[in-house]
C-alpha positions in Angstrom: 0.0 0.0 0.0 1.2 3.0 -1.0 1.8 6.2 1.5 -1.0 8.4 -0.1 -3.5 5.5 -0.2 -2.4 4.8 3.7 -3.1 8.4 4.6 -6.9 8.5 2.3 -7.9 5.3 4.4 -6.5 6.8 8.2 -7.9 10.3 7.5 -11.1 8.5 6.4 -11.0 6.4 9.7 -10.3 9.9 11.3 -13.4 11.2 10.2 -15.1 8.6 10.9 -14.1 8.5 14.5 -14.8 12.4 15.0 -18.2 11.7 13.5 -19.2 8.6 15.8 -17.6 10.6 18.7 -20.0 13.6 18.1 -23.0 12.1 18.0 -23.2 12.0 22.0 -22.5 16.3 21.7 -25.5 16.5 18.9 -27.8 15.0 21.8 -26.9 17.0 24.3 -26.4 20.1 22.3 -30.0 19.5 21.0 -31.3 18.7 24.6 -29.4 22.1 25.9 -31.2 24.2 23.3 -34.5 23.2 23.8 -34.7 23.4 27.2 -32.3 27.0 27.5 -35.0 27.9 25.1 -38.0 28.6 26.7 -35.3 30.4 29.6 -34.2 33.9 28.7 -30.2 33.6 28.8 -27.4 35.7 27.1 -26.8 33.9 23.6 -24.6 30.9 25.3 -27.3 28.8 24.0 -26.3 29.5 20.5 -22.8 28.9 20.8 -22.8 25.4 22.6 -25.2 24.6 19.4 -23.5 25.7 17.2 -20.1 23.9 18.5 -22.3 21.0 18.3 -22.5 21.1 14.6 -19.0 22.0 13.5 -17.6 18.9 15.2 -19.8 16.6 13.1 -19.3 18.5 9.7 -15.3 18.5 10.6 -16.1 14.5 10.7 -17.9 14.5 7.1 -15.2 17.1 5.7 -12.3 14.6 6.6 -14.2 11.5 5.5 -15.2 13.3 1.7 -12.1 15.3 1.2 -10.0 12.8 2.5 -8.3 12.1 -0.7 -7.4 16.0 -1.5 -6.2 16.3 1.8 -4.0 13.1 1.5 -2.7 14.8 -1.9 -1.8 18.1 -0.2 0.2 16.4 2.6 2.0 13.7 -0.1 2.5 16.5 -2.8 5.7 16.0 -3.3 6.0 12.0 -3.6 5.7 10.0 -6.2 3.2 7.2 -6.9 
């Protein structure tokens, strides 16, 4: 196996992890929301939320783009 086709399959795996290790934030991000919601509070609602999401997209960026990413790190070796 070559080093480029190692790294697409490790950053996929990455991704992979950061998504399945997310999914525990979405619940609770979604539970904090709806119940700060009805509660008048200073905006902190909307950040924890928001935090929430990036995590999983980060998770679905490295599993999709995992090739170009694997490109940009092995630029300069040859297949």
């Amino acid at each position: 196996m070559k080093t480029k086709q190692l790294a697409n399959v490790l950053i996929k795996i990455l991704g992979l992890s950061v998504l399945v290790h997310s999914i525990p934030g979405i619940g609770s991000g979604v539970f904090f929301f709806t119940r700060a919601r009805g509660v008048s509070s200073s905006g902190d609602g909307w950040l924890y939320a928001l935090t929430t999401v990036i995590v999983p997209v980060i998770g679905i960026i490295f599993i999709v783009k995992s090739r170009d990413i694997a490109t940009f790190l092995f630029k300069n070796e040859d297949e």
